[in-house]
N, C-alpha and C positions, 0 to 999 in steps of 0.2 A: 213103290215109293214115288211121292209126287217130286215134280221138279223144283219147288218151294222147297225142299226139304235137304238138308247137307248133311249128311251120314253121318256118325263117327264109324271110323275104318276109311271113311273116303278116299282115294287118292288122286294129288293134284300134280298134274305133269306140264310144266312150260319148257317152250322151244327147246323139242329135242332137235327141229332142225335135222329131221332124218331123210338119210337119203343113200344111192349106191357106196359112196363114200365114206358115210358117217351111218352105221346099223347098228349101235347099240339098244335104240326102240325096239328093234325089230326083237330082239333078243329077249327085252323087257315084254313084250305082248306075248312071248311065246311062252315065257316062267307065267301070266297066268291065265293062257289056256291051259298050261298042263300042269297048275293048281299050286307050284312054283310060292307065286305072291296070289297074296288073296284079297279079293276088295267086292263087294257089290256096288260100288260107284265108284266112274272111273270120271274124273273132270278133265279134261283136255284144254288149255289156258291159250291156245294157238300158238303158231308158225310150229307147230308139232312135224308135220313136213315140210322140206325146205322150199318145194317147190310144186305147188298142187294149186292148179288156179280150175274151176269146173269146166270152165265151157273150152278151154285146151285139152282136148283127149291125150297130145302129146305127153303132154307133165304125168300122164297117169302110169305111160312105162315106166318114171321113176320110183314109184310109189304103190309097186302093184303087190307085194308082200303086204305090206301095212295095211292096205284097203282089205285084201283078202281077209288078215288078222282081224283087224276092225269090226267088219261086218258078221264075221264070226263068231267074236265076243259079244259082238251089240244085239245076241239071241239070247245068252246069258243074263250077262248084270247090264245097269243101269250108263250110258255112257253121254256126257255131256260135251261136246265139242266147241269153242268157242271160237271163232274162224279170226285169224291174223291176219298179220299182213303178207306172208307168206302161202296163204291155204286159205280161199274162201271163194265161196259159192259153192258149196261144198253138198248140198241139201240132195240132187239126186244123187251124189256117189256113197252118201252115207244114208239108206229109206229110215234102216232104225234106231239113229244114233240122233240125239237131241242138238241140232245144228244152230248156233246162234251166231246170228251175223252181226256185223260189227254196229249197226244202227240201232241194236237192240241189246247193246252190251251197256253199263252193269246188267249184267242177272242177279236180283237178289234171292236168296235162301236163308233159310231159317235152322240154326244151329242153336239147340239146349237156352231160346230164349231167345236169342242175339238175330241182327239181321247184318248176313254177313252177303257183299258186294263182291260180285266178280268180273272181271273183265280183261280181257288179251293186253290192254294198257296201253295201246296205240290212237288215244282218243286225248283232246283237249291242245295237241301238238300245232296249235294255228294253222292260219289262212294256207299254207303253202303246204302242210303237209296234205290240209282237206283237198285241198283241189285235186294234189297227186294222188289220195287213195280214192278218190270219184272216179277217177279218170283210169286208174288200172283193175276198177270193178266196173266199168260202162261195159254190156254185155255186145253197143254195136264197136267199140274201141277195140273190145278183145276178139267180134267175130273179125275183124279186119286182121289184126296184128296173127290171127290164127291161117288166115288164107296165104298172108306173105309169108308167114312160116313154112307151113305148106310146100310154095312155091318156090321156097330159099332151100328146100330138103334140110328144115330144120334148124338154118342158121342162126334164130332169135334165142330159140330153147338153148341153142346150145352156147351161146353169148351169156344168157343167164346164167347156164349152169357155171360157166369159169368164174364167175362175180362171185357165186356162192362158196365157190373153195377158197376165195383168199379171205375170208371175212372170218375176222376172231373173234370168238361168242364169249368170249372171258374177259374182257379187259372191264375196268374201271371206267367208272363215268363221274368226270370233276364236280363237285357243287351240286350231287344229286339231289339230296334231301330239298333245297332248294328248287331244280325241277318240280318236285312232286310239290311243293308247297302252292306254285304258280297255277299248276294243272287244277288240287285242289278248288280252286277257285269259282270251277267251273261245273263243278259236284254239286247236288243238293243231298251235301251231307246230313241234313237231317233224317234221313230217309235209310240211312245205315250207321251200324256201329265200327264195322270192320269192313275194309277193302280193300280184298288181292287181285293182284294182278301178276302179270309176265312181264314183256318185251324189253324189259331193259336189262334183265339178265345179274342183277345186282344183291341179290339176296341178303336185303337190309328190312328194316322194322323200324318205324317210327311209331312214338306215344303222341298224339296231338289232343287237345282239352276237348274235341268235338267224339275224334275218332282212334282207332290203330289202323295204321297203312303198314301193309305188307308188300314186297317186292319179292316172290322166289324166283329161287336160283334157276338157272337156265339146264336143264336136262341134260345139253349137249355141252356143257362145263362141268365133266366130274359124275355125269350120268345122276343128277339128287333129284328126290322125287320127294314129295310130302304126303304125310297118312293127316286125316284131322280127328283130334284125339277129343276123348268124351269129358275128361277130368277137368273143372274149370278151374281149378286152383294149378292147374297145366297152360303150356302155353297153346294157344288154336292149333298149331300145326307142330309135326315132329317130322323132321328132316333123315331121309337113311337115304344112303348110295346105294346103287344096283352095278354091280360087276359082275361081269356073266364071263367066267374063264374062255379062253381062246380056243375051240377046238383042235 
């Protein structure tokens, strides 16, 4: 199936934000290696790991389950990865998984007619955000910040890793709709009907006169994952939770 094309059965996964700490992904990729949940397209919506930058081999002990998973399933079915802000440059750790980097996000696909936009959602956020996500994807920025790691016996990794534990993926975000209205601005919504995204973790739907904007929920609030259903008289996406009992 070409990359233009959005399944129905598809499933869409935003910021699971997995990691030693947080492994419910992990549990989720292993229901469907072992036929568990079933999909032949898997969309990845980024910050899917909390902490996987490419050219840090470090960040890769955190995330050495999921890669292995990954690349496992990316022999099987179809697997789209859309890189965050948390997980990017991703393209050698991942040879056969559809890696899209953030300069190249919306991806549009073609669902029963519709052209439906996708993208990690960390895009249109001004001048200041731009600067900061150039400058933590600059490859001579991060060979640097990788040598003083290095040299610190890991002191920066592991300064990130405590930033990652206090941060709460579920809270409310005041006057969102409003956000997204701002961002839109900056869309050539002509160009689609429908536009999900991740990063804000918000799991809201707006009807606008141009388009539907979609927000799902953040993976790692409640572990919810979306199938994208074929019936149009249905809504685009059906929302189920994934709880994987405690061994």
């Amino acid at each position: 199936m070409s990359l233009n094309t959005l399944q129905s059965g598809a499933i869409l996964i935003a910021d699971a934000h997995s990691a030693p700490w947080r492994t419910p992904f992990i549990d989720f990729l292993r229901a469907l290696e072992s036929g568990e949940v079933v999909t032949y397209q898997l969309i990845l919506m980024g910050d899917i790991l909390d902490m996987l930058y490419g050219p840090i081999p470090r960040t890769y002990l955190y995330n050495n389950d999921e890669i292995d998973l990954l690349n496992s399933l990316s022999s099987r079915i179809e697997i789209i990865y859309l890189e965050g802000n948390h997980d990017f440059l991703l393209g050698n750790i991942f040879p056969k998984i559809q890696v899209i980097r953030r300069e190249n996000q919306p991806i549009i696909m073609m669902h029963e007619g519709k052209r439906i936009a996708l993208s990690h959602g960390d895009s249109a956020m001004g001048l200041g955000y731009e600067v900061y996500t150039a400058l933590i994807r600059n490859r001579f920025i991060l060979a640097l910040l990788r040598s003083i790691d290095t040299l610190g016996e890991g002191f920066i990794v592991t300064w990130l890793e405590q930033q990652m534990k206090r941060k709460n993926h579920c809270r409310s975000i005041e006057n969102f709709k409003e956000l997204i209205v701002r961002r839109l601005k900056h869309f050539q919504k002509n160009s689609f009907e429908v536009l999900i995204e991740g990063h804000f973790h918000q799991n809201q739907m707006f009807e606008f006169d141009e388009l539907t904007y979609i927000n799902i929920g953040a993976f790692a609030c409640n572990e919810r994952y979306f199938t994208v259903q074929s019936n149009q008289n249905q809504p685009l996406l059906h929302e189920a939770v994934f709880r994987k009992e405690p061994r």
